[in-house]
PAFIGU-268154 format. One record per residue: chain; z, x, y of N, C-alpha, C in turn. Coordinates in pm, whole numbers, always signed. Layout:
BEGIN
(node A,(Z,X,Y),(Z,X,Y),(Z,X,Y))
...
END
This chain:
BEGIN
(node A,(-28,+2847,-1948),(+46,+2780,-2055),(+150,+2684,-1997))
(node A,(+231,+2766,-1853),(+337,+2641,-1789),(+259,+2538,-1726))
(node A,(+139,+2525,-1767),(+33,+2437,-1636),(+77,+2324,-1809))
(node A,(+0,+2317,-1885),(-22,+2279,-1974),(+112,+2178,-2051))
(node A,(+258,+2260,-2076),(+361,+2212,-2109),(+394,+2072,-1968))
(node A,(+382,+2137,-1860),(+455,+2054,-1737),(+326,+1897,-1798))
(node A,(+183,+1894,-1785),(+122,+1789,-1821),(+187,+1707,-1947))
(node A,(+203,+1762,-2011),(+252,+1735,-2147),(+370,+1689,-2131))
(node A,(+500,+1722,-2053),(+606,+1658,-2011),(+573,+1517,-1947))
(node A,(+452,+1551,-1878),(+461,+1436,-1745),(+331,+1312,-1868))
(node A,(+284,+1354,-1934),(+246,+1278,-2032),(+321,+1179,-2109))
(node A,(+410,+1235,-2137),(+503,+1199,-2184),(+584,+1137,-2138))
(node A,(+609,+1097,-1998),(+723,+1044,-1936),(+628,+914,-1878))
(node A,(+503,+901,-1883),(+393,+806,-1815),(+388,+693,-1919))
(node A,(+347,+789,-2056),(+306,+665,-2179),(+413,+665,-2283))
(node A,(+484,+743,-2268),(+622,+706,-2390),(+730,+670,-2350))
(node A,(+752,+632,-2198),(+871,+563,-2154),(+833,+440,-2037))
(node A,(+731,+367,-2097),(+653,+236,-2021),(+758,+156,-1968))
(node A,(+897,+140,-2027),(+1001,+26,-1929),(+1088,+136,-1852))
(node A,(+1029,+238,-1779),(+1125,+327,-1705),(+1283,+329,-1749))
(node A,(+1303,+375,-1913),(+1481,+366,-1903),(+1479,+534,-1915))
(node A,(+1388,+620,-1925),(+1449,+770,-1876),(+1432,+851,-1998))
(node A,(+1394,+954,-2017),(+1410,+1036,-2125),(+1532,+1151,-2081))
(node A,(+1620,+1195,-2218),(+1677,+1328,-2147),(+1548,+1428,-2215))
(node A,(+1701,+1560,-2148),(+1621,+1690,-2103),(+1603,+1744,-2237))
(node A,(+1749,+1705,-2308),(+1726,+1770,-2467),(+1596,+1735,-2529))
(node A,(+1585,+1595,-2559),(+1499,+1512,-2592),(+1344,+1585,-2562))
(node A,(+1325,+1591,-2464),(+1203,+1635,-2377),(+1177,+1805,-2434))
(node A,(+1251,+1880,-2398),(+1227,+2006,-2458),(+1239,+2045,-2595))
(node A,(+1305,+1906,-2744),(+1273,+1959,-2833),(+1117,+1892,-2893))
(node A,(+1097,+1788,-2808),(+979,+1706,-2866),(+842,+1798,-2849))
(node A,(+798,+1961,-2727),(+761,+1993,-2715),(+802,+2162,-2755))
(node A,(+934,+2153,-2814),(+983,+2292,-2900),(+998,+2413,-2777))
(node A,(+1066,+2402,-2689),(+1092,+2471,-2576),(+1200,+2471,-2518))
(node A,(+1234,+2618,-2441),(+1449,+2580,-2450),(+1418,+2499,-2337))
(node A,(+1561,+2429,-2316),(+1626,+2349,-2235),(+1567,+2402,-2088))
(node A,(+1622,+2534,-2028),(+1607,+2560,-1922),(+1466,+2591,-1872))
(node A,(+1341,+2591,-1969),(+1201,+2588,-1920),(+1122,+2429,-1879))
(node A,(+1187,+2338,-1959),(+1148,+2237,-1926),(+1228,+2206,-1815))
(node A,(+1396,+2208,-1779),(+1460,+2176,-1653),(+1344,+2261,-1524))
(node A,(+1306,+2365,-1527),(+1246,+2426,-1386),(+1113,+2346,-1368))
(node A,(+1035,+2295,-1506),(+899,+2217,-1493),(+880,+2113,-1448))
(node A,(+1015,+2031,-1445),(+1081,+1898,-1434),(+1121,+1901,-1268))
(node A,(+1169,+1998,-1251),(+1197,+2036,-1138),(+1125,+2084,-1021))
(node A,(+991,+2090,-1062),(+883,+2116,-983),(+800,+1987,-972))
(node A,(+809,+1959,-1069),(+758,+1811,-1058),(+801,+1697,-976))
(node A,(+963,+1737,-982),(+1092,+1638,-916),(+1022,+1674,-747))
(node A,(+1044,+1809,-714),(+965,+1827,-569),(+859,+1795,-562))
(node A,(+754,+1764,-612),(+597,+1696,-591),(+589,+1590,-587))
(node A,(+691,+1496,-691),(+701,+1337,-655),(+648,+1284,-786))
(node A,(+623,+1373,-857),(+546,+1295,-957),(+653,+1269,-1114))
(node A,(+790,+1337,-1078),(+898,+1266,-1153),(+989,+1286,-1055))
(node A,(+1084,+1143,-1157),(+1221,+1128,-1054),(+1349,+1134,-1181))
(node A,(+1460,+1133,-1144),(+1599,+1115,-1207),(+1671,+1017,-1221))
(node A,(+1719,+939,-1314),(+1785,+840,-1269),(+1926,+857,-1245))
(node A,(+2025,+790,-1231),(+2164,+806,-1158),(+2246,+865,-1319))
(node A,(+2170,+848,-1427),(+2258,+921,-1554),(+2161,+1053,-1596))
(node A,(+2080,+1097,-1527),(+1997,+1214,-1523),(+1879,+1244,-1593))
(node A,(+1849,+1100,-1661),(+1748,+1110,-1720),(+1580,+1120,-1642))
(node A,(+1497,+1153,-1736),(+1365,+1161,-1692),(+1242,+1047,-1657))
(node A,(+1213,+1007,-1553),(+1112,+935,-1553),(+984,+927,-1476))
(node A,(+896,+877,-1499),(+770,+922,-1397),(+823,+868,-1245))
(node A,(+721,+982,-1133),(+792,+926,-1051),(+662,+865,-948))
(node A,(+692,+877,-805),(+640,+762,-705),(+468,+806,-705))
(node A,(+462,+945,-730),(+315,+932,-722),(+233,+875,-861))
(node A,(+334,+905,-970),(+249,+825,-1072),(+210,+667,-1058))
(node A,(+293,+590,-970),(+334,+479,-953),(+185,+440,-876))
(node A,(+173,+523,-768),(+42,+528,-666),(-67,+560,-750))
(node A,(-41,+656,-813),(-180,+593,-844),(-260,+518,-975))
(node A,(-137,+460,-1093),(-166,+313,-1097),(-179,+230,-1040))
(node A,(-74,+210,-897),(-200,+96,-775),(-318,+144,-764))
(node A,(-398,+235,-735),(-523,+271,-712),(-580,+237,-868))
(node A,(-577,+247,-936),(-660,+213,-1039),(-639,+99,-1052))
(node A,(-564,+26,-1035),(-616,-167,-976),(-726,-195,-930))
(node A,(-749,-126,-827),(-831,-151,-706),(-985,-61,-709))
(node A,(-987,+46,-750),(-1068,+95,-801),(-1166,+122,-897))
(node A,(-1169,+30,-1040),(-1233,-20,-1127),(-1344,-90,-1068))
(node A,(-1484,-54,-1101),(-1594,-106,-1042),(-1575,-264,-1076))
(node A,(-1509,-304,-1183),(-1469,-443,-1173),(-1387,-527,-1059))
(node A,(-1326,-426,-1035),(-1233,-474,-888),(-1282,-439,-825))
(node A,(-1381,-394,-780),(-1431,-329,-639),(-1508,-451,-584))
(node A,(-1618,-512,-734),(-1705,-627,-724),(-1613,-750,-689))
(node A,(-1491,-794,-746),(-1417,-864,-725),(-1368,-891,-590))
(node A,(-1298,-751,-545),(-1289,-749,-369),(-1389,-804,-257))
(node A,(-1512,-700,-308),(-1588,-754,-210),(-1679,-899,-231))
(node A,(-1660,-963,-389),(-1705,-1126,-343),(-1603,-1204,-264))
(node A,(-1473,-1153,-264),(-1398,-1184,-189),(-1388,-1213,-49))
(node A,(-1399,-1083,+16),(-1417,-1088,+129),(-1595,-1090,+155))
(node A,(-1661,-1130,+115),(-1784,-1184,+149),(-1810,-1362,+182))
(node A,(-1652,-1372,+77),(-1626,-1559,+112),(-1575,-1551,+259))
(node A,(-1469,-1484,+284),(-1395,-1514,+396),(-1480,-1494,+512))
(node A,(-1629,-1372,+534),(-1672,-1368,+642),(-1818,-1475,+644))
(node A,(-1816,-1542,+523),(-1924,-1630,+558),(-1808,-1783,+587))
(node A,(-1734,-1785,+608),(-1645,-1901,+676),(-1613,-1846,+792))
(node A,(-1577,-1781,+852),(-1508,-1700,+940),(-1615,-1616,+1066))
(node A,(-1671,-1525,+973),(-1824,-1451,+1061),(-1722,-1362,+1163))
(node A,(-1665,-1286,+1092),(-1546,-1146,+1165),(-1500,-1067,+1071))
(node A,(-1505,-926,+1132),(-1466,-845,+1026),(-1363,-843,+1008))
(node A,(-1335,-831,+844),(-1225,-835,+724),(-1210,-693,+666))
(node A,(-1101,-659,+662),(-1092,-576,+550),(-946,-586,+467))
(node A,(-953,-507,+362),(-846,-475,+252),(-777,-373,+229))
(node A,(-691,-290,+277),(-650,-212,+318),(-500,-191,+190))
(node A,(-505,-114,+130),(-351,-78,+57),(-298,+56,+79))
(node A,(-126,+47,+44),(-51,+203,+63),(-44,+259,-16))
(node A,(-75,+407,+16),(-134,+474,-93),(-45,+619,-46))
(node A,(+40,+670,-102),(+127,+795,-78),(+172,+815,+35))
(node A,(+236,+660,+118),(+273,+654,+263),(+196,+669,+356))
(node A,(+42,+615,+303),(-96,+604,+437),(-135,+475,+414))
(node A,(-210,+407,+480),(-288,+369,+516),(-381,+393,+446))
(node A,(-442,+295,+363),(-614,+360,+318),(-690,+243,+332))
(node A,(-806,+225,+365),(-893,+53,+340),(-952,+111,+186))
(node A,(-939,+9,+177),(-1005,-10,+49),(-1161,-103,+21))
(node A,(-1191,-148,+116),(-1329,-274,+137),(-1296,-320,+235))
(node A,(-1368,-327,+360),(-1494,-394,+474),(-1598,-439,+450))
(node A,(-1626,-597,+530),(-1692,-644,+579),(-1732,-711,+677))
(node A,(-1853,-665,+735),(-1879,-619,+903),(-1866,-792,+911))
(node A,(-1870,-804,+1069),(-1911,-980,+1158),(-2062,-923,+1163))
(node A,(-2140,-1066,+1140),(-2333,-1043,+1190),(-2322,-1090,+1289))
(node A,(-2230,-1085,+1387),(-2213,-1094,+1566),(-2271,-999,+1593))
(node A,(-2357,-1001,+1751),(-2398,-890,+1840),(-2226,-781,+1879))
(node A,(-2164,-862,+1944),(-2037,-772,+1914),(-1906,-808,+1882))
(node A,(-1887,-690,+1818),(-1768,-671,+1732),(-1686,-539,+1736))
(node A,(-1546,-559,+1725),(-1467,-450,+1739),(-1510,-384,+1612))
(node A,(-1511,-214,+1602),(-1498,-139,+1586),(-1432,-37,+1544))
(node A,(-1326,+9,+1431),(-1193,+64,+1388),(-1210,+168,+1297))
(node A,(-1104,+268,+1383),(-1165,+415,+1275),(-1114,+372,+1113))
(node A,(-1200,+436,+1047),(-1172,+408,+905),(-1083,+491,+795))
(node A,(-1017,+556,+829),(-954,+716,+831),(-779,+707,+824))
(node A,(-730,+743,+677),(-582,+712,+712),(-536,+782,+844))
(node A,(-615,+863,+912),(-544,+925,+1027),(-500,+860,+1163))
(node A,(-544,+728,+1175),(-528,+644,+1230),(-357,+549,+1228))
(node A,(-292,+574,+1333),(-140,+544,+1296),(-96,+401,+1250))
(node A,(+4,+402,+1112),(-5,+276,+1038),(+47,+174,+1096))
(node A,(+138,+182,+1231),(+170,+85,+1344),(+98,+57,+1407))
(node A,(-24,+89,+1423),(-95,+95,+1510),(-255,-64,+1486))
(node A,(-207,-89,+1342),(-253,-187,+1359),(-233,-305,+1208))
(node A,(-225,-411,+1230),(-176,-541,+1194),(-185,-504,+1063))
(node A,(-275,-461,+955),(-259,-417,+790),(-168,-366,+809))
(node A,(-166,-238,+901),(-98,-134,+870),(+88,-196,+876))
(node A,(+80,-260,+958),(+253,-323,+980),(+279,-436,+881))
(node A,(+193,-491,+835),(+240,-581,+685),(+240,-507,+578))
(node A,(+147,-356,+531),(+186,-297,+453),(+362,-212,+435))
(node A,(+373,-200,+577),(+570,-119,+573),(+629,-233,+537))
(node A,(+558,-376,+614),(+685,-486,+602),(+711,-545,+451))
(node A,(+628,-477,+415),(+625,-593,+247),(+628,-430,+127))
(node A,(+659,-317,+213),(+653,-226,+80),(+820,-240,+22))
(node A,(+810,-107,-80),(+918,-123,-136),(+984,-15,-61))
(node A,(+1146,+47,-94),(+1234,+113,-62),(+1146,+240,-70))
(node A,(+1090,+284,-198),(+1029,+426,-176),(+921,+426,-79))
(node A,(+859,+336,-120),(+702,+348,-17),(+743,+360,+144))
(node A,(+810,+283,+138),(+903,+224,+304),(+930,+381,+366))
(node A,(+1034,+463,+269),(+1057,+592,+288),(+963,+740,+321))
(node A,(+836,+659,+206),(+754,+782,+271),(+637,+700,+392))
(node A,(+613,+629,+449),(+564,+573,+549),(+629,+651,+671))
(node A,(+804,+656,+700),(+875,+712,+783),(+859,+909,+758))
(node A,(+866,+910,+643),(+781,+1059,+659),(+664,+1103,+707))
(node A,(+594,+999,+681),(+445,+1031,+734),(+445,+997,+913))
(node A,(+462,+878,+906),(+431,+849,+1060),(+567,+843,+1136))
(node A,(+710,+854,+1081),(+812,+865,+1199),(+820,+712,+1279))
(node A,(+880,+688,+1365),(+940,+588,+1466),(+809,+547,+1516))
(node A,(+765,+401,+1485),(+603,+381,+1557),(+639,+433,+1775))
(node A,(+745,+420,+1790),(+741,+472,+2019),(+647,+376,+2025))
(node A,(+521,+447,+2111),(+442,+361,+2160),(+338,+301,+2058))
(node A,(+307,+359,+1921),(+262,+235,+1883),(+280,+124,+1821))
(node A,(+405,+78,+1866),(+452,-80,+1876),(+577,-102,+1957))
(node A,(+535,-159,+2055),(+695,-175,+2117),(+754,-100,+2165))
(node A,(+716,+25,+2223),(+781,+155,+2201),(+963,+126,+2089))
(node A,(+897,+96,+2002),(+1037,+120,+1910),(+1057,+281,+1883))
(node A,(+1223,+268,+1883),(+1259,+433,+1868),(+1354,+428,+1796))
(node A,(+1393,+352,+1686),(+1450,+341,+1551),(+1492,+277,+1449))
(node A,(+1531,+336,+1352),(+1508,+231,+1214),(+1509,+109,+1211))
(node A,(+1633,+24,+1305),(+1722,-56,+1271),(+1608,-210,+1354))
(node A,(+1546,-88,+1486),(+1473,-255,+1546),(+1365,-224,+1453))
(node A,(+1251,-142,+1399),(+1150,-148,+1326),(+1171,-215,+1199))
(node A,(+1337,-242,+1144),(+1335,-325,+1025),(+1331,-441,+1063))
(node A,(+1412,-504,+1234),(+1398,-670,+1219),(+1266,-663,+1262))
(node A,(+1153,-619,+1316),(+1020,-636,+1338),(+991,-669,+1217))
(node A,(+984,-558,+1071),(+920,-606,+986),(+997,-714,+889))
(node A,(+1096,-755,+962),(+1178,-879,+866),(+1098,-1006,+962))
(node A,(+1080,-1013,+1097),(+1002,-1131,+1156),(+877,-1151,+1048))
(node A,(+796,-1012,+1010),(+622,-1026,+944),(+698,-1100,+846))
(node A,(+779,-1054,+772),(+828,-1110,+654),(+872,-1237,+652))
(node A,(+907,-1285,+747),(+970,-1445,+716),(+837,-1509,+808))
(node A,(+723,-1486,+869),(+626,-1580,+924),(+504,-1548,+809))
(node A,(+537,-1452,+713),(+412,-1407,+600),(+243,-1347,+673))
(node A,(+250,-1351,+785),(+157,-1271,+835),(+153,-1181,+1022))
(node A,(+103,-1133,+1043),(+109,-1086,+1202),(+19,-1098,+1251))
(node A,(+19,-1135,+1408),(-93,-1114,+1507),(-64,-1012,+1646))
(node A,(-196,-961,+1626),(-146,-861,+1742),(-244,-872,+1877))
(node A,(-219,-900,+1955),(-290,-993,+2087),(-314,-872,+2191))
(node A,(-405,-768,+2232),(-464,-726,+2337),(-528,-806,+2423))
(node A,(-528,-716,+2571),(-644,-738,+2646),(-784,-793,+2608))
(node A,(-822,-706,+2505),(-979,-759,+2517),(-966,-765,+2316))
(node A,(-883,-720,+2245),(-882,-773,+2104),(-764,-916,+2068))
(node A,(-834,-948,+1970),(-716,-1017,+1837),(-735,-952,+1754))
(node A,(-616,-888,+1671),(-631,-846,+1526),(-514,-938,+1467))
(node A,(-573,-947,+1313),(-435,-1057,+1223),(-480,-1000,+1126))
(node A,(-329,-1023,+1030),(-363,-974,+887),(-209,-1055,+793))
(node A,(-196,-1034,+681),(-133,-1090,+572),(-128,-1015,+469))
(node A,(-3,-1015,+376),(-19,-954,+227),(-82,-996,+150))
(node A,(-113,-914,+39),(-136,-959,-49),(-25,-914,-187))
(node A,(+4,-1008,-244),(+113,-994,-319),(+118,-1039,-501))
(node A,(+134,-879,-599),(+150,-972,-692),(+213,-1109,-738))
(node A,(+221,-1140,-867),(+301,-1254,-915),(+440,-1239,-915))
(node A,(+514,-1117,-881),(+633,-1104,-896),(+660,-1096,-745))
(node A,(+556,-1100,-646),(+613,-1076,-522),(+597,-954,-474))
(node A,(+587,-840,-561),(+558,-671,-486),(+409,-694,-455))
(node A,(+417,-629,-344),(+334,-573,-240),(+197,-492,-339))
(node A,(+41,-607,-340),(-50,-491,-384),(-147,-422,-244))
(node A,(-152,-495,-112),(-218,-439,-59),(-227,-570,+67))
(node A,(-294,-533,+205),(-264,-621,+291),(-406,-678,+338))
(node A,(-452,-761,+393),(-621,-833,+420),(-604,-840,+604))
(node A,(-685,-824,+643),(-679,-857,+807),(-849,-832,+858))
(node A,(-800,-947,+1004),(-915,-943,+1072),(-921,-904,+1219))
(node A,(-1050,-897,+1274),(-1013,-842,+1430),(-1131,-922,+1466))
(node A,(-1120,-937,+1626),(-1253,-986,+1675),(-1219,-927,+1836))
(node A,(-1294,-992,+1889),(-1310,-974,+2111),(-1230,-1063,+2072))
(node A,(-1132,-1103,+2189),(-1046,-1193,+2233),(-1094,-1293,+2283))
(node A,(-1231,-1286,+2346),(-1290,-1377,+2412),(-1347,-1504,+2338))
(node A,(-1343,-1474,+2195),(-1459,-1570,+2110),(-1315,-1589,+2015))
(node A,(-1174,-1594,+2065),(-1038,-1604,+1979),(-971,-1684,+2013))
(node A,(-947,-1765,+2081),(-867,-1881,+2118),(-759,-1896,+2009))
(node A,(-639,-1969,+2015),(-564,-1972,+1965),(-605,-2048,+1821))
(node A,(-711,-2167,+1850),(-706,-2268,+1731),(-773,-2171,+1635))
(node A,(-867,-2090,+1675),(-925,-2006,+1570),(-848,-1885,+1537))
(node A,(-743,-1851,+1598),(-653,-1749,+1565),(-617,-1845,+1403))
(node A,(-521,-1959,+1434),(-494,-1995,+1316),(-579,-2078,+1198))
(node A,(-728,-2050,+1216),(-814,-2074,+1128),(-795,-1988,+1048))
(node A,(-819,-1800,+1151),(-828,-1723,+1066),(-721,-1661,+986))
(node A,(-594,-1697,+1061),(-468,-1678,+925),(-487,-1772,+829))
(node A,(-533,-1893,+828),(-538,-1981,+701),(-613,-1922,+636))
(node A,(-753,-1843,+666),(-873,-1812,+609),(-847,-1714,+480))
(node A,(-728,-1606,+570),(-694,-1482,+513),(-606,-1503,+422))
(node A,(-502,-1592,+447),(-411,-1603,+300),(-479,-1731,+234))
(node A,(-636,-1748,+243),(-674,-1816,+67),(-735,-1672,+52))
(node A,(-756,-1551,+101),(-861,-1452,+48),(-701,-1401,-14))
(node A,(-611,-1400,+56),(-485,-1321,+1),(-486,-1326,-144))
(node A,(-428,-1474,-177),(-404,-1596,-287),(-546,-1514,-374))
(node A,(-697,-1500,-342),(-761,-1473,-464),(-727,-1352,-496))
(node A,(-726,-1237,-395),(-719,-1115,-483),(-603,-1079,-524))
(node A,(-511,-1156,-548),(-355,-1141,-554),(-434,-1211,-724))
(node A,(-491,-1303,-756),(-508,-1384,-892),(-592,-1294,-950))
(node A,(-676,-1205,-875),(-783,-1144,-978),(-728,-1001,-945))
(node A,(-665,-899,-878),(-572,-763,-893),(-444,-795,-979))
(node A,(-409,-899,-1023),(-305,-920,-1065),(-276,-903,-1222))
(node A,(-434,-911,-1264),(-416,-897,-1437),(-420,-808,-1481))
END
């Protein structure tokens, strides 16, 4: 029955308070006819799961995981899925290197759509949020362009990138790193034997829906085609930013 009321709270805080200004507690426990202090502990379990938050006058509102996964249902509609991948099916028939689309999703890393290079060879990348989100070029335009919460649980999840970037070992240089992505609007990350690059993708208001990047051998990367393929990636940015955006 407490499974049932807590949905019903969190129902309620998703579709009857759409401009986030907060419900109270009174409010909340008489609309569902329940004392005060059963809905505060439901609220309160919820408050620890993430899926409501408080505002600074104590009211009720959905919280960061509801938020996540309305981004995922952007992106996940077989309409957007088709959308993505005519997308990046433009960029690798100009280009001929693998692309993918990658968004943050509860402080990971997730791809969301790949598409391979029809090169004999081509780098290779585990596909698996387990893979560290410094660790490669989506993954560092997604921290650089998230918001304050997302930003927060990224550092829960993965901690101080050390060695994978820079050996950075705290907050303060990992923010001007991601203030450089932020004022050049994309990154390149230059190995031995790789190039990887990538870019946001950004609603109309500017928040962060998800990041596009490419990789190749270094050998077939020269610089002029390095910046082919950042031009390439922010017109793929620019479309799925026009068609995730509605």
């Amino acid at each position: 029955m407490s499974v049932k009321k807590a949905f019903d709270l969190l129902e309620t805080l998703v579709f009857q308070d759409v401009k986030r200004k907060g419900i109270r507690l009174s409010d909340l426990a008489t609309k569902f006819n329940i004392p005060d202090n059963t809905a505060r502990n439901l609220l309160k379990t919820m408050i620890n799961c993430d899926f409501v938050a408080q505002t600074s006058d104590s009211r009720y509102i959905a919280g960061e995981k509801c938020k996540q996964i309305g981004n995922l249902n952007k992106v996940s509609s077989k309409r957007a899925e088709e959308k993505i991948k005519n997308a990046l099916n433009k960029f690798n028939n100009k280009i001929d290197e693998t692309v993918v689309f990658s968004i943050l999703s509860n402080g990971y890393r997730e791809i969301i759509a790949e598409v391979s290079s029809r090169k004999e060879v081509k780098v290779v990348f585990e596909k698996t949020s387990s893979i560290n989100i410094y660790a490669t070029t989506t993954g560092r335009v997604l921290a650089a362009y998230s918001a304050k919460d997302d930003f927060e649980m990224i550092i829960k999840r993965y901690g101080i990138p050390g060695k994978y970037w820079d050996n950075i070992k705290d907050v303060k240089t990992l923010t001007k790193e991601l203030d450089v992505i932020k004022r050049t609007g994309h990154v390149v990350m230059l190995c031995p034997e790789l190039i990887a690059l990538a870019c946001p993708v950004l609603d109309a208001t500017g928040k962060l829906i998800g990041s596009v990047g490419s990789h190749a051998p270094a050998f077939r990367c020269p610089k002029r085609k390095q910046n082919e393929i950042i031009r390439v990636l922010k017109d793929l940015a620019a479309e799925l930013s026009d068609c995730l955006s509605v």
